[in-house]
C-alpha positions, 0 to 999 in steps of 0.5 A: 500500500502507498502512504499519503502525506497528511497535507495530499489526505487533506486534498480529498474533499469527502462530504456527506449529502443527501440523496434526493433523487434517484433514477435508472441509467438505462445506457450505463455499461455496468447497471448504475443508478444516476443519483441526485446529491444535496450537498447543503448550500455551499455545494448545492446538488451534484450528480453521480454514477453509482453502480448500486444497484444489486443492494439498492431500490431506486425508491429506497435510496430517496433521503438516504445520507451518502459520502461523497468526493465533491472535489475530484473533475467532472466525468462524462459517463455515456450521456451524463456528466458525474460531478461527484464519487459517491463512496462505498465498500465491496462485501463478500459477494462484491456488491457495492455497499454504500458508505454512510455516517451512523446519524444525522450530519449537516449536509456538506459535512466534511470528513475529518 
């Protein structure tokens, strides 16, 4: 594993925000969902591929808090642009699990 600095960590901009929208992504190559994020009002909302789909209903995901990087660049994935990287683990089956925090947080919260 490569180490990192404390000062290149500090870089990543890893926030918390709030799924408010969720729809198919029909053209994806991968199955995907194309999420909708609000990120407070700093951030405002930004868009992002997921490919969640084997552990996540698009209905169940409204509301749901997600930790996002918000500062890497724009990425045109087939017809959309992601503006964010929504974060999440494999488990054991290599599905995508979503990273969230454990209790209500402003939204645009930044990981410390």
């Amino acid at each position: 594993m490569e180490e990192i600095s404390w000062s290149e960590f500090e870089k990543v901009e890893l926030r918390v925000g709030r799924v408010v929208s969720a729809e198919s992504f029909p053209e994806a190559r991968k199955p995907a969902y194309i999420l909708h994020v609000d990120f407070g009002d700093a951030l405002g909302i930004k868009k992002s591929s997921a490919q969640i789909t084997d552990l996540y209903e698009l209905d169940a995901l409204v509301g749901k808090l997600v930790v996002a990087v918000v500062n890497f660049p724009k990425k045109q994935i087939g017809p959309v642009m992601s503006e964010c990287l929504v974060t999440g683990f494999h488990n054991g089956e290599g599905h995508v699990s979503l990273c969230v925090p454990d209790g209500e947080v402003p939204l645009g919260s930044k990981l410390l």
